[in-house]
C-alpha positions as CSV (number, residue, x, y, z in Angstrom):
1,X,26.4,51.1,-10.6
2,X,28.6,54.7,-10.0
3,X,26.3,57.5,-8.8
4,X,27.2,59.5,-11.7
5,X,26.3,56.6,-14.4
6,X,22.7,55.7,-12.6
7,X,22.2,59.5,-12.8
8,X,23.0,59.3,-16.4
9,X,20.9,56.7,-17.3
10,X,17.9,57.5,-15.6
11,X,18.0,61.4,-17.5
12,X,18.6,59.5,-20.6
13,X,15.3,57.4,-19.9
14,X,13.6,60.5,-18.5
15,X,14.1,62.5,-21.7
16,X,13.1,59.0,-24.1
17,X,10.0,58.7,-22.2
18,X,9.4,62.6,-22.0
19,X,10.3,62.7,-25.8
20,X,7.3,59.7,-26.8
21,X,4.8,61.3,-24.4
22,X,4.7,64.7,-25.9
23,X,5.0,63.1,-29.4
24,X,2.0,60.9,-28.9
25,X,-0.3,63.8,-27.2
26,X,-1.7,65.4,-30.0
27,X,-2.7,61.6,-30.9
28,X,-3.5,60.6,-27.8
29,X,-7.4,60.9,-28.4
30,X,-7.5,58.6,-30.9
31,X,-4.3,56.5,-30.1
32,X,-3.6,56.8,-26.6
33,X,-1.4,54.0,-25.3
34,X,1.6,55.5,-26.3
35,X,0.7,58.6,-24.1
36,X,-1.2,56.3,-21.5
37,X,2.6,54.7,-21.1
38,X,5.2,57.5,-20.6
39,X,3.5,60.1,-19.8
40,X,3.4,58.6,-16.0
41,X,6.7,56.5,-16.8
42,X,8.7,59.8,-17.1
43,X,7.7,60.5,-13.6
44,X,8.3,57.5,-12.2
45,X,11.7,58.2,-13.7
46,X,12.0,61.5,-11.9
47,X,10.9,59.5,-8.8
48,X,13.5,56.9,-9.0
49,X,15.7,59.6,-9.3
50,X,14.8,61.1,-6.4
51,X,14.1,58.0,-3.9
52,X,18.4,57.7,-4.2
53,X,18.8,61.0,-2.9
54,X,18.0,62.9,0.5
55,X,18.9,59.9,2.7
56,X,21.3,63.0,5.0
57,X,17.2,64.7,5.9
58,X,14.5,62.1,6.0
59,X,12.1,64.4,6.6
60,X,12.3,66.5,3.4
61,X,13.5,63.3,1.1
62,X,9.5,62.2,2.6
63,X,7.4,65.5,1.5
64,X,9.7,65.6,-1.7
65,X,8.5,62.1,-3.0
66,X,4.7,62.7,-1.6
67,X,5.1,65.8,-4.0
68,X,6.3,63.5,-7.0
69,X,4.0,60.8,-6.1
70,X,1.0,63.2,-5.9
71,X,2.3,64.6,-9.1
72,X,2.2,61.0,-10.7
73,X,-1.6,61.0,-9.6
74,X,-2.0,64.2,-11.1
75,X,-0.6,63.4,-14.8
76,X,-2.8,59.9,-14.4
77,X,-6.3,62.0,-14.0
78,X,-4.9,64.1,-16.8
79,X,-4.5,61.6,-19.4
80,X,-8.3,62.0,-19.3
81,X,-8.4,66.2,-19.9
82,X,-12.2,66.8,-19.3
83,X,-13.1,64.2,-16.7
84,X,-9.3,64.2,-14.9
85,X,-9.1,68.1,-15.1
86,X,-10.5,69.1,-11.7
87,X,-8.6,65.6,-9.7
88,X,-5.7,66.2,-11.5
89,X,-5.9,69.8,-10.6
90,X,-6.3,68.7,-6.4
91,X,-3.6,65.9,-6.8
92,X,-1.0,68.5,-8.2
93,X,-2.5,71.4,-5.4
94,X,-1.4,68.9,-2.5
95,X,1.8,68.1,-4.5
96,X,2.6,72.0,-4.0
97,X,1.7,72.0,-0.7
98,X,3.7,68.7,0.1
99,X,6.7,70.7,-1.9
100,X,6.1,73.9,0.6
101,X,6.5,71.6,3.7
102,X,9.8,70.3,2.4
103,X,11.1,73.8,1.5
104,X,10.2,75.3,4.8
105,X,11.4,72.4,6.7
106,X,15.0,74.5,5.9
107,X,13.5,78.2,5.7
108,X,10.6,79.6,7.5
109,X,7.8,80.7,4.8
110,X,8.2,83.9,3.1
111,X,11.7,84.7,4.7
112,X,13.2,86.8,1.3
113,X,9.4,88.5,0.8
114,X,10.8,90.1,-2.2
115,X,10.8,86.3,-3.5
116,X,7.0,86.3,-3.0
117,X,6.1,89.5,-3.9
118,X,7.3,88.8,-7.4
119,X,5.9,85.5,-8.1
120,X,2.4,86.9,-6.7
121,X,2.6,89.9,-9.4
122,X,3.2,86.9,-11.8
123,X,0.4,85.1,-10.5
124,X,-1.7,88.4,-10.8
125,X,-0.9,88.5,-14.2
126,X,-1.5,85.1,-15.5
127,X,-4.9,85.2,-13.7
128,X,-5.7,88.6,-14.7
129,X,-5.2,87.3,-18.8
130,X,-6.9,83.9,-18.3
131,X,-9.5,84.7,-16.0
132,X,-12.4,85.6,-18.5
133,X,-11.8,82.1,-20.4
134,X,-12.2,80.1,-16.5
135,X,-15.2,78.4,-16.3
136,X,-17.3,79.6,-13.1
137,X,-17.2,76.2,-11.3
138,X,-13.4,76.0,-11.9
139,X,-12.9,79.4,-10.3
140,X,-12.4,78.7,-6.9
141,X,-10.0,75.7,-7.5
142,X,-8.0,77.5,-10.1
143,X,-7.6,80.3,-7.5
144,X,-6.2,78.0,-4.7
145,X,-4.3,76.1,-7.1
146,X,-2.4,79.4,-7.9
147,X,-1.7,80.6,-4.6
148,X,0.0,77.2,-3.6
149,X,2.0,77.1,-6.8
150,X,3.0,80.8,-6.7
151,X,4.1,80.1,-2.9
152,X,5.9,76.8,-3.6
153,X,8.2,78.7,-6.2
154,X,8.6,81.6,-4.4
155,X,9.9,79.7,-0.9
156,X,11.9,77.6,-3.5
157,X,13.6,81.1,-4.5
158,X,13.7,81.8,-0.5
159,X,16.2,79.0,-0.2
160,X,18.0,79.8,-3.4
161,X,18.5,83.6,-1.8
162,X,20.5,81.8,1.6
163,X,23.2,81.3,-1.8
164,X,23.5,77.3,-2.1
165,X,24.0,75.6,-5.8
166,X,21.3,73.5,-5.0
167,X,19.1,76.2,-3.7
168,X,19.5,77.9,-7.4
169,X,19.0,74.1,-8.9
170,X,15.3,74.6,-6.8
171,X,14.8,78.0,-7.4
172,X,15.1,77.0,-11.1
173,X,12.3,74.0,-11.3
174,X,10.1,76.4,-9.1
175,X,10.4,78.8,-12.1
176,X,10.0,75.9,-14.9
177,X,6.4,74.7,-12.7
178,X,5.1,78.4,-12.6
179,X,6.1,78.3,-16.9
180,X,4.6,75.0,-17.5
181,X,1.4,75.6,-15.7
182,X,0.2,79.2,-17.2
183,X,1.4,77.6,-20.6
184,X,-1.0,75.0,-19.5
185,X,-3.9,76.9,-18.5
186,X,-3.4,79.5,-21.3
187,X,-4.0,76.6,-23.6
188,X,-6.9,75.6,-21.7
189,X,-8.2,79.0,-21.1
190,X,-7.0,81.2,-23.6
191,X,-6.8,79.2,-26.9
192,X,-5.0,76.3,-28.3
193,X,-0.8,76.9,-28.3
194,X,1.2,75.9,-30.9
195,X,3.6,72.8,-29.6
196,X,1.7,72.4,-26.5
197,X,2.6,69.5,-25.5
198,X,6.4,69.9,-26.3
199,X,6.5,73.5,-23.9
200,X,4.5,72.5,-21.4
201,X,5.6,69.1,-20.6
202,X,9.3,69.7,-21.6
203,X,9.1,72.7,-18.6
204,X,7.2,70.4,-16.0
205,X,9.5,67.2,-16.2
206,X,12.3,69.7,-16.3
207,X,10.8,71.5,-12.7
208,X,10.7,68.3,-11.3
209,X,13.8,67.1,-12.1
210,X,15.1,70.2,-10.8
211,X,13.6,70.0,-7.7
212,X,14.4,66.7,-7.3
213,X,17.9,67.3,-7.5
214,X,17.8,69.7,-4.3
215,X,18.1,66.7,-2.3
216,X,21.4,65.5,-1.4
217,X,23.3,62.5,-3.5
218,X,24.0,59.8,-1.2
């Protein structure tokens, strides 16, 4: 199969599956196969898109996949929101930091600071509004969890700034992560959204696609 039709047919699956996971969530309680089944099927899709790709830098094709592969073990825990909140929360930590290796595997950490200062006074702010609602014994984790995502999209914008089309493809799912998770923990935190499911996982799959596609085509 061409490059170009495999890529095709693994976004069409990727939005199928996406588009029956975040229908089935508000059901998933009481009917949860549907959710149990593509919910990690649409990123096993992101991962067979991505195991094609990066075969020109071994190295950052590797820490890519352990972030998507991490990232898998994070949605799994979180098909179970109470009991999977706090593995799925570690899972998806170490997926940032496997994300971070790859990233500044190309450009030291924090090379365009204006990059990080930005995403850390967006960090500021989405603890600073959720923070009240954050159970005491999740403090600590949520804290770490947001200094490794607001690093892992701000060295994704690094490598957009050195001006490549994939860097602005990376900054771009760095951006959609940072959006899906503060919708997430607003609705966790803050008060049920309306069409949870539909912003929050139509931004994550989108991130990592996105970041995905930073590695090279064969």
């Amino acid at each position: 199969m061409a490059h170009n039709d495999h890529v095709r047919w693994l976004a069409a699956a990727l939005v199928g599956s996406a588009a029956l996971a975040i229908a089935s969530a508000p059901w998933a309680p009481a009917m949860p196969v549907l959710n149990f089944v593509f919910k990690p099927l649409a990123t096993l899709i992101v991962i067979a898109y991505a195991w094609r790709r990066g075969h020109d830098a071994p190295l950052l094709r590797r820490w890519v996949l352990a972030g998507l592969v991490l990232s898998l073990a994070g949605d799994v825990a979180l098909l179970w929101p109470k009991q999977g909140f706090l593995p799925g929360l570690v899972s998806f930590l170490l997926a940032h930091l496997a994300y971070l290796v790859a990233f500044t595997r190309v450009q030291r950490l924090a090379a365009w600071p204006p990059a990080f200062v930005g995403y850390a006074a967006v960090a500021g702010v989405v603890l600073w509004r959720l923070w009240p609602g954050v159970p005491v014994a999740l403090q600590a984790p949520v804290l770490a969890y947001v200094v490794c995502l607001a690093a892992m999209a701000a060295q994704a914008a690094v490598l957009w700034q050195r001006g490549s089309a994939r860097g602005a493809v990376l900054a771009l799912g760095g951006a959609l992560f940072m959006t899906s998770d503060a919708l997430l923990a607003s609705n966790k935190f803050a008060g049920p959204l309306p069409w949870a499911s539909l912003w929050i996982l139509g931004t994550y799959w989108s991130a990592q696609w996105c970041i995905a596609s930073w590695l090279k085509p064969r």
